[in-house]
C-alpha positions as CSV (number, residue, x, y, z in Angstrom):
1,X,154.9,50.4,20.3
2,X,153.9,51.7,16.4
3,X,150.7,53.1,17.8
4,X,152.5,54.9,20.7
5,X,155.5,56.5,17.7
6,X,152.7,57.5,15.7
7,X,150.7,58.9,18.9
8,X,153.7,60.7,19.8
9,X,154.2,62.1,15.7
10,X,150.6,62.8,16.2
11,X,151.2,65.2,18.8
12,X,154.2,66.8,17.3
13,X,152.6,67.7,14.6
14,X,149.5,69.1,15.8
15,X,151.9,71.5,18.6
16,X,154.4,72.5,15.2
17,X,150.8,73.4,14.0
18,X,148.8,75.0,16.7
19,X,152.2,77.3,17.8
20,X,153.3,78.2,14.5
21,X,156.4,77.0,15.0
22,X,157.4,76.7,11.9
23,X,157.1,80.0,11.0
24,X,158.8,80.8,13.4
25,X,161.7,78.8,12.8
26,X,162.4,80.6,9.7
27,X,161.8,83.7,11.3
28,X,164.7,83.3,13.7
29,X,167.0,81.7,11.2
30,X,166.3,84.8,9.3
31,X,166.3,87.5,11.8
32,X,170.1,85.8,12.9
33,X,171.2,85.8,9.3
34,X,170.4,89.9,9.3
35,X,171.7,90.0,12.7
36,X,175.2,89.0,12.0
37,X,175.3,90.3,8.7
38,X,178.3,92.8,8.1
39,X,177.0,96.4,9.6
40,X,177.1,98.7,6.5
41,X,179.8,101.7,6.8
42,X,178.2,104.4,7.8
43,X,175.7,102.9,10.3
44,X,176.6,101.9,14.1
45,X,176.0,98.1,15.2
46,X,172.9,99.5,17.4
47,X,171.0,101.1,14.2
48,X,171.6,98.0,12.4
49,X,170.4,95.5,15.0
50,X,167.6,97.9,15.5
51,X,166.9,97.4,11.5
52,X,167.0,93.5,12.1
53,X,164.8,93.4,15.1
54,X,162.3,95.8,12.8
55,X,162.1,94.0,9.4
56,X,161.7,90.6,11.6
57,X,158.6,92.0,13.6
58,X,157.3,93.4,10.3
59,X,157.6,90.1,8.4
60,X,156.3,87.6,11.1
61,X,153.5,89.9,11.3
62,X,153.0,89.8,7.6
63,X,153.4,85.6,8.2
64,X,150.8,86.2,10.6
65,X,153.4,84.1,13.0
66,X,151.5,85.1,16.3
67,X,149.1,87.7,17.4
68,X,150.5,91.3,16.8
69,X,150.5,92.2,20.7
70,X,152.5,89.0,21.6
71,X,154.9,89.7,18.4
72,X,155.1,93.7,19.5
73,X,155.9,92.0,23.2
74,X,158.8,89.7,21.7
75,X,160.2,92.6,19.8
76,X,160.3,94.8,23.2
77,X,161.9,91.8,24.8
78,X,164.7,91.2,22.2
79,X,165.7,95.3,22.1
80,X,166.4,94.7,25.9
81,X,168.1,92.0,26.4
82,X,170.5,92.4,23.7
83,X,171.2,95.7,25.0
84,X,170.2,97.2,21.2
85,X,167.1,99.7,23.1
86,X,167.3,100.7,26.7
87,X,164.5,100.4,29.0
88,X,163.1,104.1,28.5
89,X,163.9,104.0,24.7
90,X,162.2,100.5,24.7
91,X,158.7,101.9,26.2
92,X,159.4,105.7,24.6
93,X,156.3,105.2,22.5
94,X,153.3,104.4,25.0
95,X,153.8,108.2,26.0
96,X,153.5,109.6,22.4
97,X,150.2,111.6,22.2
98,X,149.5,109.8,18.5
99,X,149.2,106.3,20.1
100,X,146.9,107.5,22.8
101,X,144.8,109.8,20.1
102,X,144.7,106.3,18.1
103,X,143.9,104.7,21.6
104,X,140.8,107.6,22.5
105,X,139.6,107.4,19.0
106,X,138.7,103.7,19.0
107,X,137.0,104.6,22.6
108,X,135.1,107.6,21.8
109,X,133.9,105.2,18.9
110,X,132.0,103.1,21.6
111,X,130.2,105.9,22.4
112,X,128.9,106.4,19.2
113,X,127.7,102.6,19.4
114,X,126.4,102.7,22.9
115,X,124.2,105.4,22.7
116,X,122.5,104.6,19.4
117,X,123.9,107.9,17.2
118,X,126.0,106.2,15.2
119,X,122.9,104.0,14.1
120,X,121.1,107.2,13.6
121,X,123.6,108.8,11.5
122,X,123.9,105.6,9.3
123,X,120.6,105.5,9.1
124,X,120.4,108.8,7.2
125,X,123.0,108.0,5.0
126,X,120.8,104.6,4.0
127,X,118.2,107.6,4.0
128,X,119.3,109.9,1.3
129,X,122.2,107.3,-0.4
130,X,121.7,103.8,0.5
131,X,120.0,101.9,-2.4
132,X,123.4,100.7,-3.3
133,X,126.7,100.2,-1.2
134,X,128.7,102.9,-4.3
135,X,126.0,105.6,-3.1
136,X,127.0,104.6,0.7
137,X,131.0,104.8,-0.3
138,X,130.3,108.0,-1.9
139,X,127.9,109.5,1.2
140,X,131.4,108.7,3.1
141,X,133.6,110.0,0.8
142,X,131.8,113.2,0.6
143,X,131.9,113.3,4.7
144,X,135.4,113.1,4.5
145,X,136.3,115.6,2.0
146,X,133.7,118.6,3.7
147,X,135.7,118.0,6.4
148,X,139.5,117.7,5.3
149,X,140.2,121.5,5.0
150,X,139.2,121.8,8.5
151,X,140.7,119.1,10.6
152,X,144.3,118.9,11.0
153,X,144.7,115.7,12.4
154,X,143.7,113.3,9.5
155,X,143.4,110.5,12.9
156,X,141.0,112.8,14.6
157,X,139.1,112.7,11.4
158,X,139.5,109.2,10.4
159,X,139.4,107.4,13.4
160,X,137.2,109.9,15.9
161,X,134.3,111.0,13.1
162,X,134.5,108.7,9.9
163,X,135.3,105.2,11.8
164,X,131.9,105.3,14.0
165,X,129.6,106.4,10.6
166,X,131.5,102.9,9.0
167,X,131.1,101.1,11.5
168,X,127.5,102.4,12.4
169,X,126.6,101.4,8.1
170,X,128.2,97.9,8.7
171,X,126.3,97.3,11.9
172,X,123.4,98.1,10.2
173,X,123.7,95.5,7.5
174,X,124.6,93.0,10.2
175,X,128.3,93.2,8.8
176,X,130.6,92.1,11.7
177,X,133.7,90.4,12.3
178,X,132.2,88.5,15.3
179,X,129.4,86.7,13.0
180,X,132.2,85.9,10.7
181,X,129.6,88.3,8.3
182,X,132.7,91.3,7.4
183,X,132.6,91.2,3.6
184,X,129.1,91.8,3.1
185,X,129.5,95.2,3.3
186,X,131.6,96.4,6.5
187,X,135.2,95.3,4.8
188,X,134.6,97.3,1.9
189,X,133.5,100.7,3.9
190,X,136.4,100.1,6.3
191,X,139.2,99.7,3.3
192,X,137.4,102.7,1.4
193,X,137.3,105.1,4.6
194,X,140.8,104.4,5.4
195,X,142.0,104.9,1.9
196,X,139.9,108.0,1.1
197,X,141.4,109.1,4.7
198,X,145.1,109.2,3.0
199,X,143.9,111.1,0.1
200,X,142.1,113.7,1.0
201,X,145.1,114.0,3.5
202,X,147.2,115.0,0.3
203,X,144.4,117.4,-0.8
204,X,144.9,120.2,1.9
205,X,147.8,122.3,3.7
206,X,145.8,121.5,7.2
207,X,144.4,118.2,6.6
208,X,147.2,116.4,8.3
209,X,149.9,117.7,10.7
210,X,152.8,116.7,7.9
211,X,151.9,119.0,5.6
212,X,152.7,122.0,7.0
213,X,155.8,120.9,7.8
214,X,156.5,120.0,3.9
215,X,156.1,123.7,3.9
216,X,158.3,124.8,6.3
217,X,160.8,122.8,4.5
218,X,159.9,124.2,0.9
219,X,160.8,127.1,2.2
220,X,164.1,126.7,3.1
221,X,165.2,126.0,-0.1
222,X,163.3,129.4,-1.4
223,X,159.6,127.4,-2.6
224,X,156.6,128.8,-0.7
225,X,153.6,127.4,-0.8
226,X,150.3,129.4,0.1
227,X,146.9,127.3,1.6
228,X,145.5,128.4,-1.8
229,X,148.0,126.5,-3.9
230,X,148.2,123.5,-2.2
231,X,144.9,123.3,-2.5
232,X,144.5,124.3,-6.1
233,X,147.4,122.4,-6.9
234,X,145.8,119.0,-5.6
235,X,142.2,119.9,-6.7
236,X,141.8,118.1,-9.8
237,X,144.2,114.6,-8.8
238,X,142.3,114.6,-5.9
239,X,138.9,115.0,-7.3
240,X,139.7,112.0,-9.8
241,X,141.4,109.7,-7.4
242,X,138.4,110.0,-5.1
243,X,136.4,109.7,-8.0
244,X,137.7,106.4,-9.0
245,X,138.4,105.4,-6.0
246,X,135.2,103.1,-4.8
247,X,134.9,101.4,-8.4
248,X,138.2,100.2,-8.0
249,X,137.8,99.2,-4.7
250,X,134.7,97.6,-5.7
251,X,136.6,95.8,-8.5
252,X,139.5,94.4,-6.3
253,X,137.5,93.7,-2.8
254,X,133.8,93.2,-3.9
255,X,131.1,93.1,-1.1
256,X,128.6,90.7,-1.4
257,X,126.1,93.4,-0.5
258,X,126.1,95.3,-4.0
259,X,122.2,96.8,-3.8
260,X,120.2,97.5,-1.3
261,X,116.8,99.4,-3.1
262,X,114.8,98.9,-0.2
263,X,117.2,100.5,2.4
264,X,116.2,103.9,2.3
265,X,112.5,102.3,3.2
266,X,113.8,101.0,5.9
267,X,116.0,103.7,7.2
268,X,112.9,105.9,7.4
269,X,111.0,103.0,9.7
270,X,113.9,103.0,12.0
271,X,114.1,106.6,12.1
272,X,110.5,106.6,13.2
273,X,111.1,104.1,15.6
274,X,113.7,105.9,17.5
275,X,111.6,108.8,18.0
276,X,113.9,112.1,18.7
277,X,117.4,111.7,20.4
278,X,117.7,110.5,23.9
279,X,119.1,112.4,26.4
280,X,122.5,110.1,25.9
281,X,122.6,110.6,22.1
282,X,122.3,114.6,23.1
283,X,125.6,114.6,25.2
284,X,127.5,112.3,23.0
285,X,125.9,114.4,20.0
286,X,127.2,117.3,22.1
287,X,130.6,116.0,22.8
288,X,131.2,115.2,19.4
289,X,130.3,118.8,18.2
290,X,133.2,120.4,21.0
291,X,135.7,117.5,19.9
292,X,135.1,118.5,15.9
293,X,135.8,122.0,17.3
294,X,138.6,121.6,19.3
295,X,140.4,119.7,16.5
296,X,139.6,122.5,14.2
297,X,140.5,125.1,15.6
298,X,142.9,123.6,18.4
299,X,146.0,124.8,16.8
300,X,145.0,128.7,17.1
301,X,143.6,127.6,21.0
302,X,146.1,125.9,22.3
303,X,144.7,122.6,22.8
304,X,146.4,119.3,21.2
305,X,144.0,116.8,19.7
306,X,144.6,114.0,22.0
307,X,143.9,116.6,24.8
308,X,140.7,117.6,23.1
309,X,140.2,113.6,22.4
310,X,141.0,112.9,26.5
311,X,138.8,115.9,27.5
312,X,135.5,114.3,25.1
313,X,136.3,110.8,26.7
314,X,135.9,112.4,30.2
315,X,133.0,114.1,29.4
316,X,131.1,110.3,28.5
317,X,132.7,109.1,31.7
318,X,131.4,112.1,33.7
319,X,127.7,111.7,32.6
320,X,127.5,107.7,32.5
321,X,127.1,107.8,28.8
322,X,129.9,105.4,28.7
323,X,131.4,103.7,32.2
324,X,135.0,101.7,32.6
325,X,133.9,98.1,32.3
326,X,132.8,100.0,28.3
327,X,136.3,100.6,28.5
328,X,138.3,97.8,29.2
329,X,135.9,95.7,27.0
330,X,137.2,97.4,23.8
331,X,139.5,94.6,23.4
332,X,140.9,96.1,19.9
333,X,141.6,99.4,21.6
334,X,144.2,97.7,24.3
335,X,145.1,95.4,21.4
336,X,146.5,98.1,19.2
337,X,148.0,100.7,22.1
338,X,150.3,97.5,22.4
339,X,151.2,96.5,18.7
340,X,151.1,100.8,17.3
341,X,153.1,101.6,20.4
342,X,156.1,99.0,19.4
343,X,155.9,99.7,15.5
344,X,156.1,103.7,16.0
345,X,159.1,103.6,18.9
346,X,161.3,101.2,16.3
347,X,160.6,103.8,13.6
348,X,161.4,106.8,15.3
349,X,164.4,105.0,17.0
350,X,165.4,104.1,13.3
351,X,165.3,108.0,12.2
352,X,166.8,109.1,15.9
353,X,170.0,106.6,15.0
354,X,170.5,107.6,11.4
355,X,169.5,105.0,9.1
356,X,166.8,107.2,7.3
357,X,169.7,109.6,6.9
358,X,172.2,107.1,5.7
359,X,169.7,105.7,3.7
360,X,169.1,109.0,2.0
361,X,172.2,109.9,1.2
362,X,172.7,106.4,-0.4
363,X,170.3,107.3,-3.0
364,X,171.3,110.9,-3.4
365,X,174.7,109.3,-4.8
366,X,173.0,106.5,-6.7
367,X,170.7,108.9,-8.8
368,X,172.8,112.1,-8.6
369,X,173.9,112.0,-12.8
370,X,169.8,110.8,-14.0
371,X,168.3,112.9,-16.6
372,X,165.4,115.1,-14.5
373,X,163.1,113.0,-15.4
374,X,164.2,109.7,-14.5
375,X,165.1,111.3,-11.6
376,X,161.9,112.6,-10.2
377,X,160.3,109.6,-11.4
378,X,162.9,107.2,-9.1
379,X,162.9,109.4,-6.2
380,X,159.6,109.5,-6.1
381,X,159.5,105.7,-6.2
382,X,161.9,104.9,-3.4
383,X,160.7,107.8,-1.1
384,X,156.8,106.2,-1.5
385,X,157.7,102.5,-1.2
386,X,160.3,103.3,1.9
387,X,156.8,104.4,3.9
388,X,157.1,100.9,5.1
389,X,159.5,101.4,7.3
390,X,157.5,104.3,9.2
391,X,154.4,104.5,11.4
392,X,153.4,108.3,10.6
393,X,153.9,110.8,7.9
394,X,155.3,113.2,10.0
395,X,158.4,111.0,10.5
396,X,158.8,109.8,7.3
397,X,158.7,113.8,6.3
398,X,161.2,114.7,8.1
399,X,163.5,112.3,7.9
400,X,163.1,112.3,4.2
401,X,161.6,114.7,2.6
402,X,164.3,117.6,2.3
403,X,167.0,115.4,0.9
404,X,164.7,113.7,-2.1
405,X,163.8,117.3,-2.8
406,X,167.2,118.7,-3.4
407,X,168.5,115.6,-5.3
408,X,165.7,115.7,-7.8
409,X,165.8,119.6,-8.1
410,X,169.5,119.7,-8.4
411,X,169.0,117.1,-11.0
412,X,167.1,119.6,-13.1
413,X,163.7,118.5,-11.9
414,X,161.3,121.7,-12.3
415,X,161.1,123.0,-7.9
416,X,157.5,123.5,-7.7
417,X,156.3,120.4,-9.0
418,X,159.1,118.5,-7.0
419,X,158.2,119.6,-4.0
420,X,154.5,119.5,-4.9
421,X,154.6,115.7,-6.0
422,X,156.4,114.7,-3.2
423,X,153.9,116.6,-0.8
424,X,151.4,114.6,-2.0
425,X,153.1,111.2,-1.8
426,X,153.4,112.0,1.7
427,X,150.2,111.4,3.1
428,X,149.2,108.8,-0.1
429,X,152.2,106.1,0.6
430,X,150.4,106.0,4.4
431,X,147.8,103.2,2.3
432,X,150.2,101.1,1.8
433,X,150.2,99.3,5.5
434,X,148.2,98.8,8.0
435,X,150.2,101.2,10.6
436,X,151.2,104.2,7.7
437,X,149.5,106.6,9.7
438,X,147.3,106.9,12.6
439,X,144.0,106.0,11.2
440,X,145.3,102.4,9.9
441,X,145.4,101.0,13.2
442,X,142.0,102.2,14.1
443,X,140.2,100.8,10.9
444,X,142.3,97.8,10.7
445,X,142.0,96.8,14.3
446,X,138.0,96.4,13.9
447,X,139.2,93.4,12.2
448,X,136.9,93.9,8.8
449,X,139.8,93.4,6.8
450,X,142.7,90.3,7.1
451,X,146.0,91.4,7.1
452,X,147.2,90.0,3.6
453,X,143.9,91.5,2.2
454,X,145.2,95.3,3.3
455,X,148.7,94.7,2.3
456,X,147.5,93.4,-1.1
457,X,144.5,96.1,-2.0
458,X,146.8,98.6,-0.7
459,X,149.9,97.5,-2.8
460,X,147.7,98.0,-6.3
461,X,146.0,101.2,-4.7
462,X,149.3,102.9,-4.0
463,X,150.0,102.2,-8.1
464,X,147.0,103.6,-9.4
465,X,147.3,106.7,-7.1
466,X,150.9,107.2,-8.0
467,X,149.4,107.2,-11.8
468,X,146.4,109.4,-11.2
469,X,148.7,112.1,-9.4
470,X,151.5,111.8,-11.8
471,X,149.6,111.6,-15.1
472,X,146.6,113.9,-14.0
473,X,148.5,115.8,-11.9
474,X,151.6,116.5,-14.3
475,X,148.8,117.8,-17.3
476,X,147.0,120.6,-14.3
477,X,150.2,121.5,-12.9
478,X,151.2,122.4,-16.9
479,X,148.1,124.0,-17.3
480,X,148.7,126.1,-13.9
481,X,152.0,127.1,-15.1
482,X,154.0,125.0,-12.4
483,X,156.5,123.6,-14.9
């Protein structure tokens, strides 16, 4: 009879383990807590729940409760039956054209693989910068910011050029999440790509869709705000942040791969070896060369960059270079269309019901009789950390970014470098989660880097950036005459 009770504890205890039960326990005490929590005046019962059903998805994700598809599932699940989300508000977000640019970009990314150019492009980085991973984080840095100016779609450029070069170098250095072999190398490219993907995002009028909306809203209020100084305005922060940015990268995520001396020896054997392109390398070389122009130059043609991503993947498709079993064995691409999808319909339901609004105003009255510089310095602080509640920029711009503006300006806060700091936060807070923007899910989906890893190197990146751009930012913007 003892043997049986403890056989029986035995098993109890091994299914509270295996199902996580006891996570999420807590969860649901919590979530019902928030739930029936007194709606505050101002907000309707929906936007509230909504709020609930959000912050409990973000925190059992955080918990790592279950896998993010089954968690995104639940959350669908609970906006339905409790009548909080209809049906078409529910599955809004599996039509938005970011999602399926997120969704192309991992698959184009197979193509790179597939056909061997992405091995040959990381080759001649190893070629001309490889004896030591900094000289590799640099050779990607650089890529980034030649094409920043260029690209409007920071996603296109992160995710559909930048993510198959990483991915390529950590490949390369047998670096893979599926040999258990990430942090030699691969974890540190994939959290330096993604984060030098958010600044150089802050460094140009068209390196993110955002920005010029920033604009349109600086205008309003009589600021305008030229291509020229944007960019001369971000120049120097920029410059340092990116400068910085892979010794302290280095410093809080180390690789175990530090120096490689011997790699550009070896890049040049396996150059040799691969003899000139293939005929598959040359369409998917070919392919990548109309996508990079599409997403330049789609804005003045017409053509939106999940179209110009859809028309690329067609192309592969079309010539055999990839087929559909290539397809539906990217198990990280479905995998994030599921979780991405879910996050960015809460958030935009969030903004659509008013609790950005109400949340605005809130702080408007809160800060409304601060000195200037307190202020700025506040705002700035609540509208970089409040990121976490959206999945893109452009969302959290425009549900945000006008009111913080006028507060701090009314407040006696000098216009251009308001609207100029704030700019910049824009695209920067996107590092501090894995979903901020849409090259997140692409970088973190390859699995490199555990959740409580990005959360944690991007909470002390998002501090030293604030720094860089305040302190190094405030001392140009003086000597440019902004304030």
């Amino acid at each position: 009879m003892a043997h049986s009770r403890v056989l029986s504890l035995s098993i109890f205890n091994r299914f509270f383990r295996w199902h996580k039960i006891p996570s999420l326990v807590w969860l649901t005490i919590s979530f019902l807590i928030l739930w029936n929590c007194p709606v505050p005046t101002g907000l309707e019962v929906k936007t509230w729940h909504l709020f609930a059903i959000f912050c409990t998805t973000i925190a059992a994700i955080v918990v790592n409760a279950l896998p993010m598809g089954a968690l995104a599932i639940i959350a669908l699940g609970v906006a339905g039956i409790t009548n909080t989300l209809t049906i078409k508000q529910s599955l809004s977000a599996f039509s938005s054209n970011i999602v399926w640019l997120i969704f192309l970009a991992f698959l184009l990314a197979r193509g790179f693989i597939k056909t061997g150019l992405g091995a040959r492009i990381a080759y001649y980085f190893l070629l001309h910068m490889g004896k030591s991973t900094i000289g590799l984080a640099y050779g990607l840095i650089t890529t980034e910011l030649m094409l920043a100016p260029f690209t409007p779609s920071n996603t296109a450029r992160g995710a559909g050029i930048v993510f198959p070069i990483a991915t390529a170098l950590s490949e390369e250095y047998k670096s893979t999440p599926r040999d258990g072999t990430e942090r030699k190398i691969g974890s540190y490219l994939m959290k330096l790509a993604y984060q030098t993907n958010v600044i150089t995002s802050a460094m140009f009028l068209t390196a993110t869709a955002a920005n010029p909306l920033v604009t349109s809203m600086a205008a309003k209020f009589g600021i305008d705000i030229s291509w020229t100084t944007w960019a001369l305005a971000a120049l120097v922060p920029g410059l340092v942040n990116l400068a910085i940015l892979p010794g302290i990268i280095y410093y809080l995520y180390p690789p175990q791969i530090t120096k490689t001396p011997e790699a550009p020896a070896f890049a040049r054997q396996k150059l040799k070896e691969m003899g000139p392109l293939k005929n598959a390398e040359i369409i998917m070389l070919a392919t990548f060369a109309l996508l990079l122009v599409l997403w330049v130059f789609g804005p003045q043609l017409g053509v939106d960059a999940t179209v110009a991503a859809l028309v690329g993947l067609s192309i592969l498709l079309a010539t055999r270079v990839l087929t559909w079993d290539d397809l539906l064995k990217e198990h990280n691409a479905w995998h994030t269309f599921i979780w991405l999808a879910t996050l960015l319909m809460m958030s935009n339901c969030l903004t659509e019901f008013g609790m950005m609004t109400w949340f605005s105003e809130y702080v408007q009255g809160w800060i409304a009789s601060y000195h200037w510089i307190t202020a700025i310095i506040v705002i700035s602080l609540v509208y970089f950390y409040s990121h976490y509640a959206f999945a893109t920029i452009t969302a959290h711009v425009s549900s945000m970014f006008s009111a913080f503006a006028v507060v701090a300006i009314a407040t006696g806060a000098p216009p251009m470098v308001t609207v100029l700091f704030l700019a910049f936060l824009s695209s920067l807070c996107a590092g501090i989660t894995h979903y901020g923007t849409g090259t997140g899910p692409v970088y973190f989906g390859a699995q490199y880097v555990t959740l409580k890893d990005w959360w944690r190197v991007g909470g002390i990146l998002s501090a030293i950036n604030i720094l860089v751009w305040a302190v190094v930012g405030a001392v140009w913007w003086k000597i440019l005459g902004f304030w």
